[in-house]
Backbone as CSV, one residue per row, in Angstrom:
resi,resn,N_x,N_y,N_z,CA_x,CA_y,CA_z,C_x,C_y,C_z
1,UNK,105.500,115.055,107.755,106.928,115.122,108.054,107.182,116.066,109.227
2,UNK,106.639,117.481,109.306,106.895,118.114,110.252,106.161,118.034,111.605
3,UNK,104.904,117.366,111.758,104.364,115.916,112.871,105.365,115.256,113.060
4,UNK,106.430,114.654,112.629,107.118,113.623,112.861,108.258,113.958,113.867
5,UNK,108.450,115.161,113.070,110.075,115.935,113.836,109.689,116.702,114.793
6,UNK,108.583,117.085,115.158,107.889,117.784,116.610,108.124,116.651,117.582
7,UNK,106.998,115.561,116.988,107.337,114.176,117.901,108.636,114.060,118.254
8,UNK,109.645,113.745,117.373,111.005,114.148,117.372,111.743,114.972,118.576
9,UNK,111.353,116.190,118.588,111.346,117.066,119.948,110.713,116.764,120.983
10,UNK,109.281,116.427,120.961,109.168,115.938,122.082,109.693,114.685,123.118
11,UNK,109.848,113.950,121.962,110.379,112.677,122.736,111.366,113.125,123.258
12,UNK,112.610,113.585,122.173,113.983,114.226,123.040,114.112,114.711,124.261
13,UNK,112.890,115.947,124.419,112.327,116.802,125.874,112.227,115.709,126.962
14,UNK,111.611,114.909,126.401,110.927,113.981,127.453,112.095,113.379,128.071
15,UNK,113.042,113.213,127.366,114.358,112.419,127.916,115.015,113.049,129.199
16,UNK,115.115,114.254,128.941,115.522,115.435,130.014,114.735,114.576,131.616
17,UNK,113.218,114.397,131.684,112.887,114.126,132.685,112.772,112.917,133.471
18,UNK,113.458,111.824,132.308,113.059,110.696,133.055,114.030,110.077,134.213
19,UNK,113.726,108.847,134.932,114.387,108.472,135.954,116.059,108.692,135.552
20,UNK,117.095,108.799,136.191,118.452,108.631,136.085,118.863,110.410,135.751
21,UNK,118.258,111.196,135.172,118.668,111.939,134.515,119.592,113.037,135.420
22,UNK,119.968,113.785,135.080,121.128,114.768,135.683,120.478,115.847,136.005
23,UNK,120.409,116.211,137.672,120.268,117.380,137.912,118.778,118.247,138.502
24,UNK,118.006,116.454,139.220,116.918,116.644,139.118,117.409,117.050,140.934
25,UNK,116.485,117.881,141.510,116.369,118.274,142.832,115.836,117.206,143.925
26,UNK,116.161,116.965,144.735,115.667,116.014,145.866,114.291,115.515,146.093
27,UNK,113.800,117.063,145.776,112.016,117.705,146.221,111.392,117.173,144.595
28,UNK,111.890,116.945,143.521,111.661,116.823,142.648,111.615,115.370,142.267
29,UNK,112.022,114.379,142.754,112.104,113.266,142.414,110.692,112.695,142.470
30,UNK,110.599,111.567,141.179,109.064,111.358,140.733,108.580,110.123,141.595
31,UNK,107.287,110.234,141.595,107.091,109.518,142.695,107.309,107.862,141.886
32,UNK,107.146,106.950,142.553,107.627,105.619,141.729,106.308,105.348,141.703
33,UNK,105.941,104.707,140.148,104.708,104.476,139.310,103.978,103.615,140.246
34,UNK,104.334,102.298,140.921,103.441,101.985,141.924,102.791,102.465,143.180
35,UNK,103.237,103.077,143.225,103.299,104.054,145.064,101.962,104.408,144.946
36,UNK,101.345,105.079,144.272,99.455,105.571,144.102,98.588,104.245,143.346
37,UNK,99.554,103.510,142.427,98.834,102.598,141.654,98.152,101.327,142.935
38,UNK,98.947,100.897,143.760,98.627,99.964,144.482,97.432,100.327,145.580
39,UNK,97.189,101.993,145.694,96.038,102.160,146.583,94.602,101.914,145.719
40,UNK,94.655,101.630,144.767,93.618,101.999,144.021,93.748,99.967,143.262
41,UNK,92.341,99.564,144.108,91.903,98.002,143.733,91.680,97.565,142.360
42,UNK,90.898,99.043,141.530,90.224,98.902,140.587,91.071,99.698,139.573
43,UNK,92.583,99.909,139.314,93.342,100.349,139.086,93.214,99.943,137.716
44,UNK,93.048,99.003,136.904,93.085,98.393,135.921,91.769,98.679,135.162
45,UNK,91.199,99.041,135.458,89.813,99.962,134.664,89.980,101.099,134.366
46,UNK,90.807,101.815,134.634,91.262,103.150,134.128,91.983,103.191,133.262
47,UNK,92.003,104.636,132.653,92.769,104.550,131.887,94.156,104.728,131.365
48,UNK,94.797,104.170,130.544,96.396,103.751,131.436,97.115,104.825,131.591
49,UNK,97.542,105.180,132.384,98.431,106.136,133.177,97.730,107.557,134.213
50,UNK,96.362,107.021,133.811,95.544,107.847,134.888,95.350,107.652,135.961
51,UNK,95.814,105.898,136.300,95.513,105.249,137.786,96.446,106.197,138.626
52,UNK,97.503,107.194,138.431,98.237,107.799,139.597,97.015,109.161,140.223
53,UNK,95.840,108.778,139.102,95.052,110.830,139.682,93.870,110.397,140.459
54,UNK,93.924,108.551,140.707,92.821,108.083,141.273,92.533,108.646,142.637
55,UNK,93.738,108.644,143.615,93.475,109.076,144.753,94.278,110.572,144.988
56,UNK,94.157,111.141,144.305,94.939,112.672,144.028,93.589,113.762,144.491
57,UNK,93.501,114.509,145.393,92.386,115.322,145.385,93.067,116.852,145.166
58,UNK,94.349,117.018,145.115,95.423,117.790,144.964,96.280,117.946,144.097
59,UNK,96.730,118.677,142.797,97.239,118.530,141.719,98.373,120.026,141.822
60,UNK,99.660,119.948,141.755,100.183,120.760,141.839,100.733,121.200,140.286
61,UNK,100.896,122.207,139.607,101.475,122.672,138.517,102.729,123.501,138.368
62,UNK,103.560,122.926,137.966,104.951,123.874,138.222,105.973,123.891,137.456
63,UNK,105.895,125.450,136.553,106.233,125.550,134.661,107.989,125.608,135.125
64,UNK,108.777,124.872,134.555,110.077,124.962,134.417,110.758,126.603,134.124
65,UNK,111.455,126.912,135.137,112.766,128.358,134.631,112.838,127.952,133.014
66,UNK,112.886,128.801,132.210,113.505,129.023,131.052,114.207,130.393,131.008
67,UNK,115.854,130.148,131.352,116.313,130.954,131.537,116.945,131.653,130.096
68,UNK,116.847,131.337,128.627,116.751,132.095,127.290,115.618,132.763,127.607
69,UNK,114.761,132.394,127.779,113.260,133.028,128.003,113.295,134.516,128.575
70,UNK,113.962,134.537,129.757,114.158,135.065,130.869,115.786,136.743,130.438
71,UNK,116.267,136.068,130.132,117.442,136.726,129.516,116.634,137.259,128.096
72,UNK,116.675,137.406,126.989,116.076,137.373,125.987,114.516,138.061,126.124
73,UNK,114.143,138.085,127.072,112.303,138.150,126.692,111.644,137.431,125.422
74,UNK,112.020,136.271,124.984,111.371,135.299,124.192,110.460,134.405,124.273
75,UNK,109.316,133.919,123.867,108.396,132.683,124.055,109.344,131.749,123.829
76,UNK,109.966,130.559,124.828,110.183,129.508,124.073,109.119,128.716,124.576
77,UNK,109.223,126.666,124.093,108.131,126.208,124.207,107.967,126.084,126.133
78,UNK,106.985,126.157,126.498,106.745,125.977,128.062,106.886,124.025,128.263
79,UNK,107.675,124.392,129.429,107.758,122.283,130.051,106.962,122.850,131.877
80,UNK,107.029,121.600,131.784,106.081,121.714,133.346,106.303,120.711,133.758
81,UNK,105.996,120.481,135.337,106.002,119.008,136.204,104.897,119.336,136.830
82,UNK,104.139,118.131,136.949,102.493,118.410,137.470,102.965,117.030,138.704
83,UNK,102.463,117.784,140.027,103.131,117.171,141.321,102.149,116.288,141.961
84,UNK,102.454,115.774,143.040,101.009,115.613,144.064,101.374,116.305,145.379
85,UNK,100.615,116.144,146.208,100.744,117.424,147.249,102.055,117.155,148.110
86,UNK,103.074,116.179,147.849,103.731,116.121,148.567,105.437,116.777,147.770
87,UNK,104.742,116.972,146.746,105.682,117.671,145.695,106.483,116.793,144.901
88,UNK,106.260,115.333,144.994,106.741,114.443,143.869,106.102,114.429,142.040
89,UNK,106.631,114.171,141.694,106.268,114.228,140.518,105.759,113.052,140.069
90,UNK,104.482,113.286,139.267,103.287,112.486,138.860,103.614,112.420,137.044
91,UNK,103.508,113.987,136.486,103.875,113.872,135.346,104.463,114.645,134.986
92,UNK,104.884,114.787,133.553,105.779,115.981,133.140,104.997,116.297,131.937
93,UNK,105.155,117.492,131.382,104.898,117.954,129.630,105.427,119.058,129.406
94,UNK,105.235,118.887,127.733,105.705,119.624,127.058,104.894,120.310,126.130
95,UNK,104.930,122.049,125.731,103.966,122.314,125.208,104.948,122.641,123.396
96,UNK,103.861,122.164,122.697,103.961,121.968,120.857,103.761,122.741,120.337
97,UNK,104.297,123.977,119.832,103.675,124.704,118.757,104.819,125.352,118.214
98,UNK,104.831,126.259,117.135,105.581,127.189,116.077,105.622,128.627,116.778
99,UNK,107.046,129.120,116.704,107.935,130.185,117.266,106.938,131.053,116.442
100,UNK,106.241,131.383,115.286,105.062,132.562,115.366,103.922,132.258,116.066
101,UNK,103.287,131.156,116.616,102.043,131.030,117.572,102.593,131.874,118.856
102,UNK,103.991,131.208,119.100,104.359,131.880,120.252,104.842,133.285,120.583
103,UNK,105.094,133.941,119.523,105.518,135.171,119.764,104.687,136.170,119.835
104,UNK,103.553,135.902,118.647,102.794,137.101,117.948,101.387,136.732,118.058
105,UNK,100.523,135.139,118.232,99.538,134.995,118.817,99.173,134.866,120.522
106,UNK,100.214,134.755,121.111,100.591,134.514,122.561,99.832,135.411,123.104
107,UNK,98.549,135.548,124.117,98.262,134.407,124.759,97.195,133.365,123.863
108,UNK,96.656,133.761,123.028,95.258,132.598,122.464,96.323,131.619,121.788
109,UNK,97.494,131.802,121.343,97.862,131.088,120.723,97.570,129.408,120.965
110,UNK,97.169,128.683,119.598,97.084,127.167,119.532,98.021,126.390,120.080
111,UNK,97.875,125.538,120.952,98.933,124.350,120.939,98.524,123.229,120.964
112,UNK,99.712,122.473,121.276,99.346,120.800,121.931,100.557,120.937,122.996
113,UNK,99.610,119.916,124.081,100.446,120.343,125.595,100.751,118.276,125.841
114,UNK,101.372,117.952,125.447,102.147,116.371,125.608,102.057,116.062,126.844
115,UNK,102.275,115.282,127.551,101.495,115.165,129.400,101.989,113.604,129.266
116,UNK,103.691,113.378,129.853,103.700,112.090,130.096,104.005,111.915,131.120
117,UNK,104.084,109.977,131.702,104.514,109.937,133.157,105.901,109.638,133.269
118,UNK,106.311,109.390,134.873,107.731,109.228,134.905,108.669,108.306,133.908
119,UNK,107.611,107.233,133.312,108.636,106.091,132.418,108.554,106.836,131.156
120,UNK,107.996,107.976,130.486,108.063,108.764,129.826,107.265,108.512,128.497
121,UNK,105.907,107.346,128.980,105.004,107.059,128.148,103.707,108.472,128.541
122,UNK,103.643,108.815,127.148,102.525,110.430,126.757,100.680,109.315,127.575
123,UNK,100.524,110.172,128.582,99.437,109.333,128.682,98.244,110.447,128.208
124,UNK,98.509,111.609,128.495,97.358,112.816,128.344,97.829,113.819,127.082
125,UNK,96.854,114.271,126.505,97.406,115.028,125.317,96.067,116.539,125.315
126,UNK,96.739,117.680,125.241,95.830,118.123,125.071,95.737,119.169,124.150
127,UNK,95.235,119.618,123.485,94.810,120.217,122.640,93.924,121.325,122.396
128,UNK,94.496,122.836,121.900,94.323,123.613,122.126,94.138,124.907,120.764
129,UNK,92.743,124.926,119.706,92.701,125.228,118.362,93.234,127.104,118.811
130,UNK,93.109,127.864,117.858,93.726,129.256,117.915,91.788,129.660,117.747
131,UNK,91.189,130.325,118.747,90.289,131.041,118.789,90.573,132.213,119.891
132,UNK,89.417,132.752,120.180,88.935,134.174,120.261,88.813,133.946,121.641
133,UNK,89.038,135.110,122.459,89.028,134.978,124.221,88.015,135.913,124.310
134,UNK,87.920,136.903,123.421,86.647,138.490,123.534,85.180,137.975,123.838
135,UNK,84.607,138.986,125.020,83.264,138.730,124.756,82.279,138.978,123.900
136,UNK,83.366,139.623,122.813,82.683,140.538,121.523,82.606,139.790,120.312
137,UNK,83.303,138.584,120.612,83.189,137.566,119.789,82.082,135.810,120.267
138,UNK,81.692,135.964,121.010,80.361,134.749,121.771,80.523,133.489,120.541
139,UNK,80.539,133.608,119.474,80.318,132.350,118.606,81.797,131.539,118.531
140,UNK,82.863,132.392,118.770,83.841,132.015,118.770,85.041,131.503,119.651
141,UNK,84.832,131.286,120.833,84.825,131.297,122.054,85.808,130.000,122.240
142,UNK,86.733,130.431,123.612,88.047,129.199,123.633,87.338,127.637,123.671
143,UNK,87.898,126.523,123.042,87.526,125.353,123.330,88.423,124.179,123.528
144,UNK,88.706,123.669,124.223,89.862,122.900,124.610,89.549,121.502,124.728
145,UNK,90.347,120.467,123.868,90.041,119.353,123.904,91.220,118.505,124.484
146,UNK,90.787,117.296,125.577,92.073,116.520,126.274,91.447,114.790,125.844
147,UNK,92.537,114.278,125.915,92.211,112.937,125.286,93.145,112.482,126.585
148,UNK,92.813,110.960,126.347,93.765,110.310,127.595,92.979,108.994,127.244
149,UNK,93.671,107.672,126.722,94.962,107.998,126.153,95.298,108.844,125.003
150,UNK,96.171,109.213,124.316,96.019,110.313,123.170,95.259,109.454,121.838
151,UNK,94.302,110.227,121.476,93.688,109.707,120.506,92.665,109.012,120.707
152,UNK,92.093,109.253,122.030,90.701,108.808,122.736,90.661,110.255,123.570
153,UNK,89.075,110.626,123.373,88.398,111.999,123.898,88.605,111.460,125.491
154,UNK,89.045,112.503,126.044,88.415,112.078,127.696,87.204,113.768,128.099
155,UNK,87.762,114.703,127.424,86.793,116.142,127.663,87.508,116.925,126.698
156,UNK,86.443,117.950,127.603,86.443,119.387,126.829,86.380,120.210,127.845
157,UNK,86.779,121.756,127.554,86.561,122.284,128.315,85.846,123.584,127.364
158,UNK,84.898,124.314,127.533,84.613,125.416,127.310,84.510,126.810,127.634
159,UNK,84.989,127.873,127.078,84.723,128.640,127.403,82.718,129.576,127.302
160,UNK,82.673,130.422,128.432,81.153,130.576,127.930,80.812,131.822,128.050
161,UNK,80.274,132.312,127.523,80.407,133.829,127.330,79.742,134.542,128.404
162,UNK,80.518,135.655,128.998,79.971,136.196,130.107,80.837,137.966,130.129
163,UNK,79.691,139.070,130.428,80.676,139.704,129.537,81.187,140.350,131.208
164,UNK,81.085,140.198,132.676,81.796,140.161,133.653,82.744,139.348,134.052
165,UNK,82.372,137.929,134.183,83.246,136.731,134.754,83.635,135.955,134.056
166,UNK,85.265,135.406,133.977,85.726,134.440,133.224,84.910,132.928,133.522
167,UNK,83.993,132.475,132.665,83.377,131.310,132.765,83.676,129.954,131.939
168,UNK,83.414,128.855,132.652,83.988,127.723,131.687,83.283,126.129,131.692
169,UNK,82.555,125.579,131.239,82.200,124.533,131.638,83.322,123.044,131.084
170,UNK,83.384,121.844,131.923,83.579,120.760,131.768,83.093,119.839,131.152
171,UNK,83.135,119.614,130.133,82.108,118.099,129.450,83.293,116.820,129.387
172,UNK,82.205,115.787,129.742,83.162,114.751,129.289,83.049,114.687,127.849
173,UNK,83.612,113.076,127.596,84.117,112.233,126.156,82.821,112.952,125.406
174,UNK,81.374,112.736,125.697,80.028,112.636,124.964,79.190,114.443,125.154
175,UNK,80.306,115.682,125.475,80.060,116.272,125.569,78.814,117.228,126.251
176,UNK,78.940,116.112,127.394,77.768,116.135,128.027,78.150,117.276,129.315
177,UNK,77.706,118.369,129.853,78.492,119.254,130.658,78.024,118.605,131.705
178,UNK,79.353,118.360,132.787,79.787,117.966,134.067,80.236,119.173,135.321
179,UNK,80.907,120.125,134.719,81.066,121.219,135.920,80.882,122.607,135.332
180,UNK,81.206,123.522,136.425,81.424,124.705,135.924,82.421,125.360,136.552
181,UNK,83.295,126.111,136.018,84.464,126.490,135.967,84.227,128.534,136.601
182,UNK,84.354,129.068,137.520,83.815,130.675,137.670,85.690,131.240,138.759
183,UNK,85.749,132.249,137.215,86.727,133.109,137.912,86.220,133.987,138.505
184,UNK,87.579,134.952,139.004,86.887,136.319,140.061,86.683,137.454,138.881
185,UNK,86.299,138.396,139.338,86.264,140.101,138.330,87.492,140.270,137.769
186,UNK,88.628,140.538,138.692,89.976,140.742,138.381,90.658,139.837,138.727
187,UNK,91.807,139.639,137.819,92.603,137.968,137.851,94.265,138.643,137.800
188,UNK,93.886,140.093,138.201,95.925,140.540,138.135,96.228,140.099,139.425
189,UNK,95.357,140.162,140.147,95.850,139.143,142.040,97.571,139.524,142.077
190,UNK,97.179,141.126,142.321,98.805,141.385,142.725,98.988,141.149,144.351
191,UNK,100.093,140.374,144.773,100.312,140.391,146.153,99.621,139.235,146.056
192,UNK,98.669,138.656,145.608,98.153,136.902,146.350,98.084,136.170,145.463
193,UNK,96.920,135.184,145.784,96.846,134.275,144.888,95.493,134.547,144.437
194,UNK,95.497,133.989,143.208,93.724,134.478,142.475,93.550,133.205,142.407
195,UNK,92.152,132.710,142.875,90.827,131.348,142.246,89.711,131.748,141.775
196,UNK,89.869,130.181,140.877,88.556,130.368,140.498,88.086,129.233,140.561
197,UNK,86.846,128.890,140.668,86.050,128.221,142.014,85.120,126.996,140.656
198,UNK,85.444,125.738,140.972,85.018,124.606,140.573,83.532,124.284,140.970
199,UNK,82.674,124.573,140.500,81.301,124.513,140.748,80.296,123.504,140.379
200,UNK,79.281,122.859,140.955,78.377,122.123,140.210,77.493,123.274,139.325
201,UNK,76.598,122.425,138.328,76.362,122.827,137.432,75.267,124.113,137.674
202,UNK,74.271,123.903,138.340,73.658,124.900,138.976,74.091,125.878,139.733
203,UNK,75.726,126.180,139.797,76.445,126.979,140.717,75.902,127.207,141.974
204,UNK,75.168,126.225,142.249,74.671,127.102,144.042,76.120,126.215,144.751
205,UNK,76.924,125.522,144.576,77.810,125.040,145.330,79.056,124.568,144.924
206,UNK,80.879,125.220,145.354,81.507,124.809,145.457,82.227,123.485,145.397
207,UNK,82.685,122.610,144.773,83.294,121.451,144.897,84.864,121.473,145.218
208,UNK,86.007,122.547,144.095,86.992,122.457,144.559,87.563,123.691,143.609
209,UNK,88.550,123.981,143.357,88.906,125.165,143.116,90.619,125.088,141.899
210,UNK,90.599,126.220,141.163,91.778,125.908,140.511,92.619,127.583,140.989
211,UNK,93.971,127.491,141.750,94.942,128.509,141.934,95.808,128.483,141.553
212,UNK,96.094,130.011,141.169,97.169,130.948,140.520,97.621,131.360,142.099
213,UNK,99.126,130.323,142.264,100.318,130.995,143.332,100.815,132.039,143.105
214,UNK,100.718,133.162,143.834,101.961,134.215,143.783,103.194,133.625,144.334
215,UNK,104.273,133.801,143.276,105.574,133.332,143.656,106.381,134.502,144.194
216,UNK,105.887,135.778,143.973,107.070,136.562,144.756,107.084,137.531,142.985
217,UNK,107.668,139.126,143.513,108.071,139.954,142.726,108.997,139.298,142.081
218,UNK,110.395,139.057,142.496,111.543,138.878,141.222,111.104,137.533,140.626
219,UNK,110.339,136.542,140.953,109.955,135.624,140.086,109.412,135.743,139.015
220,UNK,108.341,136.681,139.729,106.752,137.573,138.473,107.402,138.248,137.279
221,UNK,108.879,138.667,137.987,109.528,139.879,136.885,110.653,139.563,135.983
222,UNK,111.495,138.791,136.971,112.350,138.327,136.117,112.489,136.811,135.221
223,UNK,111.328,135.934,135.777,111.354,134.751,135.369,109.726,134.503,134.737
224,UNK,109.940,133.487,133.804,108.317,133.584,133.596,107.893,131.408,133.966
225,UNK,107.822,131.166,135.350,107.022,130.242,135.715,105.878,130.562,136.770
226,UNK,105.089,129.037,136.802,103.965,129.053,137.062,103.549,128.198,137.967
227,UNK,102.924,129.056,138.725,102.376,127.873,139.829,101.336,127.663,139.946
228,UNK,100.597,126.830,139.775,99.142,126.582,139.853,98.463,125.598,140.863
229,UNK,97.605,125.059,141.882,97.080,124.478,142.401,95.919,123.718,141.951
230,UNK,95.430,122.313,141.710,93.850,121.812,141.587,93.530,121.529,143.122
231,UNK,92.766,121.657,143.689,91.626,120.879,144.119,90.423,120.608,143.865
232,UNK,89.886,119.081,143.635,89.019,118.385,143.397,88.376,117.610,144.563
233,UNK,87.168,116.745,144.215,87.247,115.805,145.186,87.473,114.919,145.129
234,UNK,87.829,113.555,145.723,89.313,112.548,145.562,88.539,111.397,144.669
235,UNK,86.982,111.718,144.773,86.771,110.726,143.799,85.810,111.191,142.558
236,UNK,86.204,112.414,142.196,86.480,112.693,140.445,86.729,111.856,139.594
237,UNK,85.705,111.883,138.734,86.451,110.690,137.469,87.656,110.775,137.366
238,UNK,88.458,110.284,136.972,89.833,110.827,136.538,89.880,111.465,135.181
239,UNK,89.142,110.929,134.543,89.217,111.618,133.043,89.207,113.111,133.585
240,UNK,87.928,113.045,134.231,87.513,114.828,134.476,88.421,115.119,134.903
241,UNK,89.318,114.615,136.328,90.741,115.421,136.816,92.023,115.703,135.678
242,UNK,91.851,114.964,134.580,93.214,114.687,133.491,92.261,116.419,132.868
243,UNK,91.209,116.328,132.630,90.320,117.623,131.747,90.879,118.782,132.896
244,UNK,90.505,118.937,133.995,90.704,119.484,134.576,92.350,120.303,134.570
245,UNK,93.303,119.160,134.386,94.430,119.892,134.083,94.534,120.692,132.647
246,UNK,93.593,120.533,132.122,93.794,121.084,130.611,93.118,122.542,130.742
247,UNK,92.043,122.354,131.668,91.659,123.842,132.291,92.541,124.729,132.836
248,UNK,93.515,123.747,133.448,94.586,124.955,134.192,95.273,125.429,133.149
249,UNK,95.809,124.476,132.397,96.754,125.205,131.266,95.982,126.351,130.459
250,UNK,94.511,126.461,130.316,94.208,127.424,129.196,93.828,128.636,130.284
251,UNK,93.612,128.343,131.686,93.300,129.560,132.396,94.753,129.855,132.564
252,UNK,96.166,129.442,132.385,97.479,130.412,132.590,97.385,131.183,131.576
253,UNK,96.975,130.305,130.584,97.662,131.232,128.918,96.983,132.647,128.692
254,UNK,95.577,132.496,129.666,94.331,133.403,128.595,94.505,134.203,129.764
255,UNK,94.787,134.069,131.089,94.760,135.094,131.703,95.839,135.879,132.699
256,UNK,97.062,134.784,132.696,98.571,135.483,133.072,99.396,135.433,132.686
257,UNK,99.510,135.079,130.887,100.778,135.089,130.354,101.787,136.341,130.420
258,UNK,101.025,137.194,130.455,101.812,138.516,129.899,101.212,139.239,131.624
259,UNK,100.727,139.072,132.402,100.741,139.989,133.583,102.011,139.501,134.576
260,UNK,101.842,140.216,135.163,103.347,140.458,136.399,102.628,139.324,137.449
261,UNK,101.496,138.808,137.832,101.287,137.876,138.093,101.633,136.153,137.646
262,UNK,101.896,136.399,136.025,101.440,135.185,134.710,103.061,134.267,135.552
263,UNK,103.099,133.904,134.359,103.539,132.689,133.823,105.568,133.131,134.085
């Protein structure tokens, strides 16, 4: 029952973003579902609503003002619009969980992060259990699961114990590791932007990178959104690019919710 009435909320949320709605910004308008679908021949082998990340080598992340949030100092639930580089909107979500995950487990806190497209069908879902971020804990360690469509695995992401650098590997569906994920020493990146660097598996080389935007002091202070950057390379599975966004979401939570950099 209380699955049902979350769904309930989410769908409602979802209404807020779709075509027609009131109050959406110029720069904000979503891109129209064919516009990326038609570059891509083999469009119909993917999986459905992933054909827009086919030719995406650029993924923009950008957490909605919550101005109770902001007034108040409260967790409410986080919404987001995930862009393409031209700043249209690809998808929207919404993140799922209970006003004590958010208040008093915040940042490890558990969720589910809903990830639909402009017609406001959920194509990505991701999923996020309540574990341990410490290196003092190694057995227990963050693990993040994304499905696409929901209720089919597309990855994982792991955390891996390192007791200097925030580390993380990529597995797909069969848990087979595909990348590696390497932050910097320090991730308060006051004044810039902090990355952390998308690696093949042997780390001797770079592929593409995930950034934390500095938006500016009164943003950092008085508002709590988020800007994040992917780059990949343009022909990434898509599953891995849909995983990949599930990486960004657990590198905001675990490492700028609560700094003057975060969220």
């Amino acid at each position: 029952m209380a699955s049902q009435e979350s769904q309930q909320q989410t769908t409602a949320i979802f209404k807020d973003y779709l075509p027609g709605s009131s109050g959406l910004p110029e720069q904000d308008k979503p891109v129209e579902p064919s516009s990326l679908w038609k570059q891509t021949s083999h469009a119909h082998n993917l999986p459905p609503g992933l054909e827009y990340l086919n030719q995406l080598d650029r993924i923009i992340i950008h957490q909605q003002v919550e101005l109770l949030e902001a007034i108040l100092g409260t967790e409410t639930c986080s919404k987001y619009e995930i862009k393409n580089h031209l700043g249209q909107r690809v998808y929207f979500a919404v993140e799922e969980n209970g006003c004590f995950d958010r208040n008093l487990c915040s940042p490890i806190r558990s969720f589910t992060i809903r990830i639909a497209d402009n017609s406001g069908q959920e194509v990505i879902t991701v999923n996020r259990p309540l574990r341990c971020s410490s290196c003092w804990f190694p057995c227990f360690l963050q693990e993040l699961e994304v499905q696409s469509p929901p209720g089919t695995i597309a990855g994982y992401v792991v955390q891996n114990w390192d007791p200097f650098l925030p580390k993380f590997t990529i597995q797909n569906e069969s848990k087979e590791d595909v990348l590696k994920i390497i932050g910097p020493y320090a991730t308060c990146g006051c004044f810039e932007d902090v990355e952390f660097e998308v690696k093949v598996l042997n780390e001797m080389s770079t592929i593409g990178k995930i950034s934390k935007y500095w938006s500016g002091f009164v943003n950092n202070v008085f508002t709590n959104t988020a800007n994040f950057g992917i780059q990949v390379p343009v022909d990434l599975d898509v599953k891995i690019k849909a995983v990949m966004i599930g990486a960004c979401f657990l590198i905001d939570l675990m490492f700028f919710e609560n700094s003057l950099d975060g969220l």
